[in-house]
C-alpha positions as CSV (number, residue, x, y, z in Angstrom):
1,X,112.1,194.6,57.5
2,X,113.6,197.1,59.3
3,X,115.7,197.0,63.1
4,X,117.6,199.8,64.3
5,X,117.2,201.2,61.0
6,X,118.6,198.4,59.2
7,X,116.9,197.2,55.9
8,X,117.1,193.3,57.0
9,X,115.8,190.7,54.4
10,X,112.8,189.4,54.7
11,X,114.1,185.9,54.4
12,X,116.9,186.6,57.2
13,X,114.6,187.8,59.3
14,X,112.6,184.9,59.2
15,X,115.4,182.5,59.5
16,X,116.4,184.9,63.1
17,X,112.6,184.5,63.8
18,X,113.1,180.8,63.5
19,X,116.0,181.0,65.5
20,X,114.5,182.7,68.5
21,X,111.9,179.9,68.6
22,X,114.4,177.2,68.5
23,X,116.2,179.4,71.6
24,X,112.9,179.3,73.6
25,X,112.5,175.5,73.0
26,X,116.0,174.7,74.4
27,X,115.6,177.1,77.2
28,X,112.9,175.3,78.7
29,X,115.9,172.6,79.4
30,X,118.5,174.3,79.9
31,X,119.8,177.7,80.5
32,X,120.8,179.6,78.1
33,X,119.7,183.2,78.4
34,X,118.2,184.9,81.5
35,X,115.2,186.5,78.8
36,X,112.7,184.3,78.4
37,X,110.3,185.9,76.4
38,X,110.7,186.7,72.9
39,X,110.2,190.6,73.1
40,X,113.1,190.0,75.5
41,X,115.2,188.1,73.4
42,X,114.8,190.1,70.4
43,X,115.6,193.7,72.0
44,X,118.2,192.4,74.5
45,X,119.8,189.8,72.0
46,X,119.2,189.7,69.1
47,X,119.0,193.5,68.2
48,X,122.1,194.0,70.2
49,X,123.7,191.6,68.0
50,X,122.6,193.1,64.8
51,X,124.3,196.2,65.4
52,X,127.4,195.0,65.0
53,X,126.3,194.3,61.2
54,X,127.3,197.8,59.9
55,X,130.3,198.4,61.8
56,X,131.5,195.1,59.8
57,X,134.0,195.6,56.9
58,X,132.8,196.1,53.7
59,X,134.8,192.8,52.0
60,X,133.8,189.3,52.9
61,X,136.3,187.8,55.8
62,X,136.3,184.9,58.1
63,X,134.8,186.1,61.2
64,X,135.7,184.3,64.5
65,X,132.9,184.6,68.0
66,X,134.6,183.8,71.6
67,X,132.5,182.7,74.4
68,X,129.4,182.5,72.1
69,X,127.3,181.0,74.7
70,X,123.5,180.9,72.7
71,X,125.0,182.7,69.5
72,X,125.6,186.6,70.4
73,X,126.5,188.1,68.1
74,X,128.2,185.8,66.3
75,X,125.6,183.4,64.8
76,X,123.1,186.2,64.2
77,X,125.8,187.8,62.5
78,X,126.9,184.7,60.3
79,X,122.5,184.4,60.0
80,X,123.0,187.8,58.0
81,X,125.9,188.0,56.2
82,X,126.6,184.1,55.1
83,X,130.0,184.9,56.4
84,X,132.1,181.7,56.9
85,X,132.2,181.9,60.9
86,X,134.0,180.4,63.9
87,X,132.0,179.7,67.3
88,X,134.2,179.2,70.2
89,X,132.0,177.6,73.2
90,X,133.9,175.9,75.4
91,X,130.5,174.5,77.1
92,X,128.8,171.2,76.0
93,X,125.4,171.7,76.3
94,X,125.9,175.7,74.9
95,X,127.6,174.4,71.9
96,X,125.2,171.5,71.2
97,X,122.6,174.3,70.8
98,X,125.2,176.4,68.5
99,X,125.5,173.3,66.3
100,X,121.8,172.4,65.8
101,X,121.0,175.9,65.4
102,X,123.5,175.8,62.6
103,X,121.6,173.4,61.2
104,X,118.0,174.3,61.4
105,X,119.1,177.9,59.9
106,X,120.9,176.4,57.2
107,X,124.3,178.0,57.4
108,X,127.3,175.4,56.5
109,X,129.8,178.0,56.4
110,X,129.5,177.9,60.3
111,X,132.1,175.9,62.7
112,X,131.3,175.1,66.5
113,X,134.4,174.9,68.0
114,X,133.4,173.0,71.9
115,X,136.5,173.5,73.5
116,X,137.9,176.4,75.5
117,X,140.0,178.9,73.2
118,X,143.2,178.2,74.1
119,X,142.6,174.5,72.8
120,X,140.8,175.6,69.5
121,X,142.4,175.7,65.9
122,X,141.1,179.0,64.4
123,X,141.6,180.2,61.0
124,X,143.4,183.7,61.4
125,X,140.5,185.9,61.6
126,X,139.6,189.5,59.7
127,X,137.0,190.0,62.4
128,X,137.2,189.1,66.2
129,X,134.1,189.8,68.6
130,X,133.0,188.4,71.8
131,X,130.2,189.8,74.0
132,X,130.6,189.7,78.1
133,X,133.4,187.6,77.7
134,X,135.9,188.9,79.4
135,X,138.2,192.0,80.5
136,X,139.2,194.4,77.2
137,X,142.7,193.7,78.4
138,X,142.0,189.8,78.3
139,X,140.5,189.6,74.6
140,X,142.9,191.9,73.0
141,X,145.3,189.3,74.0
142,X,143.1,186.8,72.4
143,X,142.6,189.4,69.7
144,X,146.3,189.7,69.0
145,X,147.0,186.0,68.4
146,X,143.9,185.2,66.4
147,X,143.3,188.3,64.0
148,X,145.1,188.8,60.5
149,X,147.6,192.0,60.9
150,X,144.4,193.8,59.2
151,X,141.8,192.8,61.2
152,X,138.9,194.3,63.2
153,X,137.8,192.9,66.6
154,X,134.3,194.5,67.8
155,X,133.9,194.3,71.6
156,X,130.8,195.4,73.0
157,X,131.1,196.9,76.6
158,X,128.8,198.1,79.2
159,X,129.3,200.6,82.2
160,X,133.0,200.0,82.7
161,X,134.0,200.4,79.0
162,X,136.0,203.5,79.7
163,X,138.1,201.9,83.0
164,X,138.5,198.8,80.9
165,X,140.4,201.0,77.9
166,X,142.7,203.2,80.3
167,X,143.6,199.9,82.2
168,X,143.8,197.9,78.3
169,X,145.9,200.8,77.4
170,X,148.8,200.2,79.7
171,X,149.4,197.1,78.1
172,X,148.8,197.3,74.7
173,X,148.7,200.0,71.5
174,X,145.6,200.0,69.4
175,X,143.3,202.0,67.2
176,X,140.4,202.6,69.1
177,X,137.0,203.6,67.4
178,X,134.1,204.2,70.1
179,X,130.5,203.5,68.9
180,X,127.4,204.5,71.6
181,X,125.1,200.9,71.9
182,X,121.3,201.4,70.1
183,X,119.7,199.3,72.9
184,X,121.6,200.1,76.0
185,X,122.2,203.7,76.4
186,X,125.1,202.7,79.3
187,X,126.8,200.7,76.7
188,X,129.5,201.2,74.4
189,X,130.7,198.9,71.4
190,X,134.7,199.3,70.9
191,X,135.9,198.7,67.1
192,X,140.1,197.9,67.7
193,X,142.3,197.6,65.2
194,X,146.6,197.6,64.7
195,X,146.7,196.0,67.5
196,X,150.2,195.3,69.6
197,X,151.7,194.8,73.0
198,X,153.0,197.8,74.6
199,X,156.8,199.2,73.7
200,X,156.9,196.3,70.6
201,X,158.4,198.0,67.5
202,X,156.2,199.9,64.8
């Protein structure tokens, strides 16, 4: 099957169909995503996860998700690339969802850390990402203490992307790669890498 012109397979997208279901069930009780409907939570969600899936590198590497609240991106992108993956969710009832849907999708290689990320023991990571987490200047502080010296972190950002690098960019030196969103035409997903605090050596 295809999304955003992605060849997904047919038994992933089946297991994210399975997972959307299991996401309406549990927000019947409690709130997990303003979208509601499943058109909704495919296009807004879902999709809008997935398209980090390319911009991922090529080799296999532990992949680490702050604030994953109901699993974007990270557990849609551990649901297609078996990847062993970190969930950082600092609230109960969030993270209680993140660990059954671990378990009806059938992905071990996924760890629901329920504690706030400061308090969490990660595995140094070869890909960061969090989605409407926090500042850019915020997570690339998070980013610098949890990332391998060669890793990626993929930030997705809406209207203030631009204000949120010149202001990130006083504080810290990065390689920045710029990638426009394929379901929000406002949005902008930032791919960072060699990252380090302003005026440290090279």
């Amino acid at each position: 099957m295809k999304h955003l012109g992605l060849n997904v397979p047919r038994e992933t997208e089946d297991r994210l169909h399975e997972f959307v279901a299991l996401l309406q069930r549990w927000n019947t009780r409690i709130n997990l995503t303003a979208e509601r409907d499943q058109a909704g939570l495919w296009q807004r969600h879902v999709q809008d996860s997935l398209q980090l899936w390319p911009l991922l590198p090529e080799a296999e590497g532990v992949l680490v998700d702050l604030g994953s609240g109901a699993g974007f991106p990270g557990l849609i992108l551990a649901a297609v690339t078996g990847w062993e993956t970190h969930l950082v969710e600092a609230d109960r009832r969030k993270s209680a969802f993140l660990i059954e849907a671990s378990r009806t999708l059938a992905l071990p290689r996924v760890q629901v850390h329920a504690q706030r990320i400061e308090a969490a023991h990660l595995p140094k990571a070869a890909i960061l990402t969090a989605r409407a987490l926090a500042p850019l200047t915020t997570l690339l502080a998070y980013a610098a203490s949890i990332l391998r010296p060669d890793g990626i972190a993929l930030f997705p950002k809406g209207r203030t992307a631009a204000q949120e690098l010149t202001e990130a960019s006083r504080a810290w030196i990065m390689r920045t790669e710029r990638f426009p969103s394929r379901t929000d035409p406002a949005a902008t997903i930032f791919r960072i890498s060699e990252i380090r605090p302003a005026g440290s050596p090279t």
